[in-house]
N, C-alpha and C positions, 0 to 999 in steps of 0.2 A: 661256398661253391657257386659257379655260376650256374643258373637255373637254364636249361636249352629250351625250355617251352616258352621264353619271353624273348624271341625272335622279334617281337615288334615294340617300337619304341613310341608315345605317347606322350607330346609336348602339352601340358597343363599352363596360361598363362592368367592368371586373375592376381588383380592388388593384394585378396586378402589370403593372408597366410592360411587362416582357418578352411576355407573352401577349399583350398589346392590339398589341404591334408585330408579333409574328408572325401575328393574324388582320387588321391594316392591309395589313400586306405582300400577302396573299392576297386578298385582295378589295378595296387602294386601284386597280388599275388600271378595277375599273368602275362604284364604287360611291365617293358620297362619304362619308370615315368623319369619324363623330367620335367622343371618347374624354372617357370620365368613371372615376375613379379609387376611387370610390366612391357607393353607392347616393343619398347626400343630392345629390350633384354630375348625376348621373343624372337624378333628378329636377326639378333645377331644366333640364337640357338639355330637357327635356319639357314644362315650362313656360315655355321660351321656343319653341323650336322646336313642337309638338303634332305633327301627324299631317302634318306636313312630312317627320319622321322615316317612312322605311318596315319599318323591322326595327332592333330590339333583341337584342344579344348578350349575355345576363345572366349574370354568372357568381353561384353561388350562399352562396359564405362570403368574404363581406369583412366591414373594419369600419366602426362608425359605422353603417350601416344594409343588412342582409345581402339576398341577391335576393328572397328571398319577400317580406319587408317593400316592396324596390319594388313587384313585383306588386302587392300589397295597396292601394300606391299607387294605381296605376295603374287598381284598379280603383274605388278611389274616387273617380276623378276621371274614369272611362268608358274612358280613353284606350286599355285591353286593347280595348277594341272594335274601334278601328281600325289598333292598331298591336300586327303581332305579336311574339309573344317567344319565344327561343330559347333554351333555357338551355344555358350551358357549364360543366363542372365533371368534377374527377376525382374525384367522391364519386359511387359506379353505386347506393348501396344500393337497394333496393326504395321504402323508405318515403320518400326523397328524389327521386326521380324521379316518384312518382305524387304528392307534395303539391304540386310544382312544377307538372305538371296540373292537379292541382284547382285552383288559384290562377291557371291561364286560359294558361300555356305552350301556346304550339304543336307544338316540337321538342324535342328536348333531346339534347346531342352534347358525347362524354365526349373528356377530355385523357388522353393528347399529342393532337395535331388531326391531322386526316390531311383535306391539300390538299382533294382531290377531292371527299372527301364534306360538308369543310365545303362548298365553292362550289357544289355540288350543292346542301345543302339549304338554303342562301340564297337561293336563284334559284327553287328548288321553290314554298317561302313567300311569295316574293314577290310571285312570278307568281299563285300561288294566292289571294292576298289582292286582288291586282288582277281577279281573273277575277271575285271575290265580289262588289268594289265594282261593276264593273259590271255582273254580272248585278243585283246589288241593285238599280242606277239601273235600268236595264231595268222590272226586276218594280214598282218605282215608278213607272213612267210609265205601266205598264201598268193599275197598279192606280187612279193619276190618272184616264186615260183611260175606266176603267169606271164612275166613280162619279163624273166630271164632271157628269154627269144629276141623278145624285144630289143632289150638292152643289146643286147649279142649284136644284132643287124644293128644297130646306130654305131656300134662300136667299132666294126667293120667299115661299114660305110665312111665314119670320119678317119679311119686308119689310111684306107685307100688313099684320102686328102693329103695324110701326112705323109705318109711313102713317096708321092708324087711331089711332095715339096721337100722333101727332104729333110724329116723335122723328128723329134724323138717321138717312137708311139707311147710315150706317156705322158706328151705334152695335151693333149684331150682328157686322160683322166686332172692330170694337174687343176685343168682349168674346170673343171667342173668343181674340187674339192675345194679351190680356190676359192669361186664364187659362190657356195654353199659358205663357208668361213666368213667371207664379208656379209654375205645378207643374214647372218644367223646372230653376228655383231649389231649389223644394223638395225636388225627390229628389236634391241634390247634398248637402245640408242633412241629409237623414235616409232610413232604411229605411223606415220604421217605415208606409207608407202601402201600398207595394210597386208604386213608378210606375216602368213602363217607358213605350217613346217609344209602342207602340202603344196602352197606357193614356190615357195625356198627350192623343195626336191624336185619342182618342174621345170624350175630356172634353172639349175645344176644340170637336170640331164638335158636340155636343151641348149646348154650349154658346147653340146657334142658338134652341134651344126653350124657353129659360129664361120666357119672360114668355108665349107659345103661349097660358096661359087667358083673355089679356085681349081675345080676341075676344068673349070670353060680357058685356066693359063696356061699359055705354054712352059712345058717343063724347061726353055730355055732363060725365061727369065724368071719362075720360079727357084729355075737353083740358078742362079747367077752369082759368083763368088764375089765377086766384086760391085760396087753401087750401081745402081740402077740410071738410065739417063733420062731425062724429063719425058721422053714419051715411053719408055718404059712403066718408068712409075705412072702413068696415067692407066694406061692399061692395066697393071698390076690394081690400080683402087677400083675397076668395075668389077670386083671379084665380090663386094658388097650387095651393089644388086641386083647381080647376076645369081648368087644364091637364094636373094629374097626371089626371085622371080620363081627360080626353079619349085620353091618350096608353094607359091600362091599359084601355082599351072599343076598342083598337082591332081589328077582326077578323083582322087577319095581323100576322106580323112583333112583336107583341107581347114575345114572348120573346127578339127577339136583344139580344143586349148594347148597342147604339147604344141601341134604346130605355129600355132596362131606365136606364141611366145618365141620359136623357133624362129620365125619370120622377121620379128621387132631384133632378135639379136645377131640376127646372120646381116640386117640391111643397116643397121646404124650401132654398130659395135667400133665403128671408126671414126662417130662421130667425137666430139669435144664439146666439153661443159662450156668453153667462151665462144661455143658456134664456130670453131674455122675447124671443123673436120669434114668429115664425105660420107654420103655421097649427096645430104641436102644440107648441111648446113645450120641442123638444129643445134640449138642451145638451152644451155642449163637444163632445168626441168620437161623442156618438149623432149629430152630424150628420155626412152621408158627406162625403167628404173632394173631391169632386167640386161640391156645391151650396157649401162652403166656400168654393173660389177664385172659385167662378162670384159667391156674393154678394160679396165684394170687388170682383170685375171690373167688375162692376154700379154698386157706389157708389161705383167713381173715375169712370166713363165718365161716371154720372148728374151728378160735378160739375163734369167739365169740358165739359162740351155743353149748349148751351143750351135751352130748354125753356120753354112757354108760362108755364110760372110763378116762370121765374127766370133771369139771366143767367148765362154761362159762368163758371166760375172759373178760375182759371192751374193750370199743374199743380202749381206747388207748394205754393198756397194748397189744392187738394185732398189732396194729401200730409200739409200739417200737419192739414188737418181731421179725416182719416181717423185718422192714427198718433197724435193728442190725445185721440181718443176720442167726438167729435163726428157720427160717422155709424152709433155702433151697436158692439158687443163683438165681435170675432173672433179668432181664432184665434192665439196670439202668436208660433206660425212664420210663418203668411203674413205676420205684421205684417214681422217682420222681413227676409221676403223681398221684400217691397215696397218696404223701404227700399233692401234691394241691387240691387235692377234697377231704382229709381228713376230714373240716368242714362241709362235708356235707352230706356225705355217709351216717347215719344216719337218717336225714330227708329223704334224697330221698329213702330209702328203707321202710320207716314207709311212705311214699306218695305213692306207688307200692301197699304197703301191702294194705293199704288203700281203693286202687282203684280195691279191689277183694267182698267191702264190696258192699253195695246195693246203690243203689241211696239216699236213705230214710238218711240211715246210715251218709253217706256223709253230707247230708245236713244239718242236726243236728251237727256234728262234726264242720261245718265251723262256723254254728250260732255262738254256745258255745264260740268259739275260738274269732269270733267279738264282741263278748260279755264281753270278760276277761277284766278285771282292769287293768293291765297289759299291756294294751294293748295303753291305753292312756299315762302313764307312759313312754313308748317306744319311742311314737311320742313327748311327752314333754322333751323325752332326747336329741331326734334327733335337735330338734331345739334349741335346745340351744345348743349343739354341732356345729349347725350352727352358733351360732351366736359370739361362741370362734373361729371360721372360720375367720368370718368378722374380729373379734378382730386381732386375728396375721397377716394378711394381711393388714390392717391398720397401725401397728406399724414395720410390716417391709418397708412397704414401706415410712415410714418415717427414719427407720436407715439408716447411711451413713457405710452400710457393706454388703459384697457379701454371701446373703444367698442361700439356697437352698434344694428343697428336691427332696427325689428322689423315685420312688416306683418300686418295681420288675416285679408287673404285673400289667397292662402295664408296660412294661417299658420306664418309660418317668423321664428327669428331670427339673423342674420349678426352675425357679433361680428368686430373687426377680427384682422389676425393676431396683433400681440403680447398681445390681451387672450385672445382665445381660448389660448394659451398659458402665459399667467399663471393663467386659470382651470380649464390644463387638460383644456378639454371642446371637442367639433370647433367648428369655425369656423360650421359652417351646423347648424339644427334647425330640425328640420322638428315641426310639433305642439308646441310647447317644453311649453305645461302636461302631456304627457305623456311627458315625454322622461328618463329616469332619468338621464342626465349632468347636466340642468337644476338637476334636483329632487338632486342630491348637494351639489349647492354651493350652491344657497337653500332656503329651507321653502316648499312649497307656500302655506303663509298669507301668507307676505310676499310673493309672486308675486300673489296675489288682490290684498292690499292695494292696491300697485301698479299693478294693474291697475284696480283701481277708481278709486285716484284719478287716473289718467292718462283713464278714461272720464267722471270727473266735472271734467274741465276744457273750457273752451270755447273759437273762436280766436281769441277778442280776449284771452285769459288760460289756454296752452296750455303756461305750465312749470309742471312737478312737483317735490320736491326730496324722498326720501324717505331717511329711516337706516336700514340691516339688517346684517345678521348674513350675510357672507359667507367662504363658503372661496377666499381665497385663494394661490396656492403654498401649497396643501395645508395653509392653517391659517384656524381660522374668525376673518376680520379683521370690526372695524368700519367699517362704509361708506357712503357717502354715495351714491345714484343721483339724480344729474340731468340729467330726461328733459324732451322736447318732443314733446307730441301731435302729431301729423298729422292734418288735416282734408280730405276731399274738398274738389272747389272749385266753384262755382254756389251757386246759391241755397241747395240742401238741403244740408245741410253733414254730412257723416257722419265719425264719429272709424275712421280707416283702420290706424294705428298709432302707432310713434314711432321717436325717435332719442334717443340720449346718452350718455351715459358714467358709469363706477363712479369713484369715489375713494377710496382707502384711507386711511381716520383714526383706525386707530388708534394711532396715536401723539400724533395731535393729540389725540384725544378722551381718551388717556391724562393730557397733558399737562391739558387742559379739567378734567379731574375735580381731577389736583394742587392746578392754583389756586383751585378752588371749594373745597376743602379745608380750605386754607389761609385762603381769605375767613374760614372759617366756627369756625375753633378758636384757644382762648385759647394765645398760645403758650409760657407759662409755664407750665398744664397740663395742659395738653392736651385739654382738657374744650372743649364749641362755647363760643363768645362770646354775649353777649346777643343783638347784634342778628341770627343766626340762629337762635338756640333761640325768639324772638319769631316769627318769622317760622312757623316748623313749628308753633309753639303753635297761631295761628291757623289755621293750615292744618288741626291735628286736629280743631281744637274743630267746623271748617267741615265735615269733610268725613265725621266720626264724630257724628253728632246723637245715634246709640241707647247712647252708653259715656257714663257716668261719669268724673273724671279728678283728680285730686290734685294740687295748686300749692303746692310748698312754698319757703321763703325760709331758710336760715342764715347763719350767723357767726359767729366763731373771736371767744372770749368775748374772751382775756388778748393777742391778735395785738399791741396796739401796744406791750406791755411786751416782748413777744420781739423786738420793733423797734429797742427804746429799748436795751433790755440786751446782745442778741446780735448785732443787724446784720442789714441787711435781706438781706445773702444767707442769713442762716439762716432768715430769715423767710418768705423764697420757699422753701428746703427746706420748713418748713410746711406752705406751702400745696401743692406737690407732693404731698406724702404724704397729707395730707387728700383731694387729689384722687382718687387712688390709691386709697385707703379706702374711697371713695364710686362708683367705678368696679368695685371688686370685690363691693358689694353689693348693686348694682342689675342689671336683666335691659337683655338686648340693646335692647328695645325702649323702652326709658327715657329719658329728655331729662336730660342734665347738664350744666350750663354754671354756668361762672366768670363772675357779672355786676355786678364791682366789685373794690377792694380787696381783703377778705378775707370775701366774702360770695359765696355760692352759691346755686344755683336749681336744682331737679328735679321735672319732671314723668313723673308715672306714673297707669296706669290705677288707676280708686279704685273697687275690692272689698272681699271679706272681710277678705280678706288684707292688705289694705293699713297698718293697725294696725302688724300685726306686720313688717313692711316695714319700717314708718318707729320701730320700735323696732331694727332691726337696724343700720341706717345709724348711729343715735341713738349706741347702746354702739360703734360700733366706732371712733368720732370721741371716744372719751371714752376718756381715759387720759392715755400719756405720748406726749413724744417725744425722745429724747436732751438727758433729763434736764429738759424742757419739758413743764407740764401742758396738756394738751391739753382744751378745752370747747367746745361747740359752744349756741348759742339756737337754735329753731325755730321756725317761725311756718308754719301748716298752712290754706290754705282748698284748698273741691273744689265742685265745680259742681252739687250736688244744694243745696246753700244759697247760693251768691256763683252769678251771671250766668253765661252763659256767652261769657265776653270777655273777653281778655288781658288789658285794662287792668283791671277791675272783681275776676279775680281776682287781681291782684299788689297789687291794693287792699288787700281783705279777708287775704292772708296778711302783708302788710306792717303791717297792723294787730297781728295777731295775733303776729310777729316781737317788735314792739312790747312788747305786754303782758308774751311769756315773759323780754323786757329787765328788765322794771320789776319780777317777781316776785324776779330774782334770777340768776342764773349759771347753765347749764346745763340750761335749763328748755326743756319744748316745749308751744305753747299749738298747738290744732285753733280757727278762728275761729270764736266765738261772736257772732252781732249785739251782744247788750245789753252784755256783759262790755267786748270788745273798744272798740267805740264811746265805752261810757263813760269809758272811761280811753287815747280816743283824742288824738294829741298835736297840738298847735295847727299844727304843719308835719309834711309827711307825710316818712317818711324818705327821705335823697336819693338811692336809688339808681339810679331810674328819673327824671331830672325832669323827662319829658316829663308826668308823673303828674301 
């Protein structure tokens, strides 16, 4: 049966099993425990469970991710706020007890444990924590209660604004919920503004006075149904600092902060992040970070309400208006914050609105709602959702393949158990682009890559397939990752993360490269074949415009006598050896292929040096070979005189082969137009005769 006296839940996190059981023992009969074995595992209990949890038991040296790294967590995500932490550790030194403090510990209580003062100061905490929260709700209702007036008179005040322009009186609460929504996004997002909640709540309700100067407009061109004409709209933008004026002329109260913030959003809430807004002209970050969320707030409200000169829009046709670019330059965190509370800003503005209705009101409203069909359905979807959960996690952890998914917020990524093991690195990361296990077995560049092109798919076309370089069992394999973006679902569709799996190919890719290899060389000797060394030709001539380059053609003068006389296997030793010949005196980056009979092709870059290159090749093909004279012809064109096109120059040195035939034995001719041409022969020679 469940026990009602263990109201409060107690997250226990240390490596060793035996500890977590000895403070279970001690505190399961009042509390309910639960137990995480490591900091990443911790963390995810805190983002399922939150401030459900009442007290954390941290111990301070595990692995995978140690207790200050959770603190640090926890304080990036708020949650030290409301949930305290205890540290346990048998490390007393000075400087680990006080960092643990500074990091937002409550306690800290050294091993072995001793009964009494651990349950003592579990209950101390607890109790103490509970006394804060309510005193807190106390001093908030209190503070409710004093500034109800308050609120009332700004509420009024800005209503008058809107009556007089013509505007719904819920376009002022809108924008307050609004701008509470973005800056509540944004300080989760970054430091760098320095927004706490009392921050927040005074930009919200300061919020109310954003448009205050447009009392000084006439109601003629405030409701004007139709566009405004250039000196219209002039007069219509001094309604900026003619508010801020009103609000810095006023005789009390000037100086408190409501106003002061008041003043920043009523006088540059029209301004723009690229500087062309009004009424000065700031830019980027000169504009306070307060009139920032308030003009956002302003130009979603403004496009989904409707208004004497224009019909309502959907909220998602304002979405893309806004995030396209279409309403003005802002700020490209709130952009992005807007994108992430996009699914909600609607609820929470009809939950505001809501909360203007009566009590009665309310109560009836929530019935109805627990009452919906609908509502069973939901829960009957949930679990079975659950239970497709269960299902792929059973079935991955029986494949032998490295899977994984990954989510954008949080950002964490789960890799199944046999991949996390092949790779190695713990099963959950947390932050992966800063995770030094990540980053030992891929390159941060390939993770970006990755990442990009999994952000540049969309969901009608959400697989990726990409090859890298990864360590696996400790050696850097080649690999194939085939991922599937994740998309939010409705209308605005936001990429949330992915799913897939790693494949190791290097064997296949070993194998891939063999046969390509092999495609690609003569196997007699071993030099490439035509139809690749054609292929690369073009490829350099295509992809080097700024090089010069050398196309040369020979042939083994006396070859069909060493045929006739000694047998063509000594004829293929020949041409072996010749190859050999020509492979020792050309540079790595040189094209040599066998592309015929006893005819050869080599392309090289054509320099100074190239002369003297193509005399080296020349004498070293010239001699003997076991008791066979050895001659070679040559025929030379280069792309500073012949085209630069494969066919055009096999043209021109096929000419020129030609010529050094007809002068004699042994000869190399460079192609000359006049020379060559004229003593060009009626059929071109057949080596190529696609020519």
């Amino acid at each position: 049966m469940y026990d009602k006296r263990k109201i409060n839940k107690i997250l226990i996190v240390d490596d060793s099993e035996m500890n977590r059981a000895i403070l279970a023992d001690m505190l399961g009969e009042q509390y309910e425990i639960l137990e995480a074995e490591n900091g990443i595992a911790a963390v995810q209990m805190l983002h399922t469970y939150g401030t459900e949890i009442s007290l954390v038991l941290l111990d301070v040296v595990m692995p995978k991710m140690d207790g200050f790294e959770v603190l640090a967590m926890m304080s990036r995500y708020h949650w030290i706020e409301e949930i305290p932490v205890i540290m346990i550790s048998a490390e007393n030194s000075h400087s680990v007890v006080e960092r643990a403090y500074e990091l937002g510990a409550t306690d800290y209580i050294s091993r072995p444990f001793d009964e009494v003062i651990v349950c003592r100061r579990v209950i101390n905490t607890i109790m103490l924590y509970s006394k804060q929260k309510k005193l807190v709700s106390m001093i908030a209702d209190q503070m409710y209660e004093s500034e109800k007036s308050n609120t009332l008179m700004v509420s009024i005040l800005s209503h008058i604004v809107e009556f007089r322009n013509g505007e719904s009186g819920l376009h002022v609460l809108h924008i307050g919920t609004m701008t509470e929504l973005l800056l509540k996004r944004l300080r989760e997002k970054t430091d760098r503004y320095n927004l706490d909640s009392a921050k927040i709540s005074m930009i919200s309700k300061a919020a109310a006075f954003h448009d205050i100067g447009k009392i000084s407009i006439s109601e003629n061109i405030l409701n004007k149904p139709g566009r405004l004409t250039e000196e219209e709209f002039e007069i219509m933008k001094t309604h900026s600092a003619v508010g801020a004026d009103m609000l810095e002329d006023l005789p009390l109260h000037k100086d408190e902060p409501l106003v002061k913030v008041a003043y920043e959003i009523c006088r540059w809430h029209h301004e723009r992040y690229d500087g062309r807004g009004y009424p000065d002209g700031l830019k980027g970050e000169e504009i306070p970070i307060s009139a920032q969320a308030v003009s956002l707030a302003d130009a979603y409200d403004a496009l989904i309400s409707e208004r004497v000169y224009k019909k309502a829009f959907s909220h998602e046709t304002a979405l893309n208006m806004i995030l396209n670019g279409q309403c003005g330059a802002f700020n490209p965190l709130l952009l992005e914050c807007l994108s992430e509370i996009s699914d909600h800003i609607e609820e929470e503005m009809t939950i505001n609105s809501l909360n203007q209705a009566s009590e009665k009101e309310i109560h009836n409203i929530v019935e109805r709602l627990l009452s919906h069909k609908e509502l069973a359905t939901s829960n009957r979807t949930l679990s079975m959702l659950e239970e497709e959960r269960i299902k792929f996690q059973f079935f991955a952890s029986m494949a032998s393949e490295i899977q994984f998914e990954y989510s954008v917020v949080p950002p964490m990524l789960t890799l199944s158990d046999w991949g996390a093991e092949k790779l190695g690195i713990p099963r959950f990361i947390v932050s992966p682009s800063e995770s030094r296990e990540l980053l030992s077995i891929i390159s941060r560049e390939q993770m970006t890559e990755l990442d990009r092109l999994l952000r540049g798919t969309t969901p009608e076309s959400p697989i990726v397939e990409y090859k890298a370089k990864i360590k696996i069992d400790g050696k850097i394999r080649f690999s194939r990752i085939i991922s599937r973006a994740l998309w939010t679902q409705g209308d605005q569709k936001e990429y949330s993360g992915a799913i897939g799996k790693i494949l190791d190919i290097q064997e296949e890719d070993k194998e891939l490269l063999r046969l390509k290899k092999l495609a690609s060389i003569d196997p007699l000797t071993n030099l490439y074949n035509e139809a690749y060394v054609k292929k690369e030709i073009m490829h350099i001539l295509h992809a080097h415009p700024e090089n010069e380059y050398a196309f040369i053609i020979f042939d083994l003068d006396y070859f069909k006598t060493a045929n006739d006389e000694r047998g063509h296997v000594f004829g293929d030793r020949v041409l072996k050896y010749l190859a050999k010949c020509l492979e020792t005196n050309i540079k790595e980056e040189d094209l040599a292929a066998r592309i015929g009979g006893d005819e050869f092709l080599l392309f090289v870059r054509y320099d100074e040096n190239t002369e003297q290159t193509v005399k080296k090749i020349f004498s070293a093909m010239t001699g003997e070979y076991d008791g066979f004279k050895l001659s070679v012809s040559m025929g030379i064109a280069n792309t500073i005189i012949s085209a630069r096109d494969y066919r055009e120059l096999y043209h021109c040195a096929d000419l020129a082969l030609f010529e050094a035939k007809r002068r004699g034995q042994g000869c190399c001719i460079y192609y000359d137009e006049k020379k060559c041409a004229a003593n060009a022969p009626t059929a071109i020679s057949p080596i190529d005769p696609s020519i």
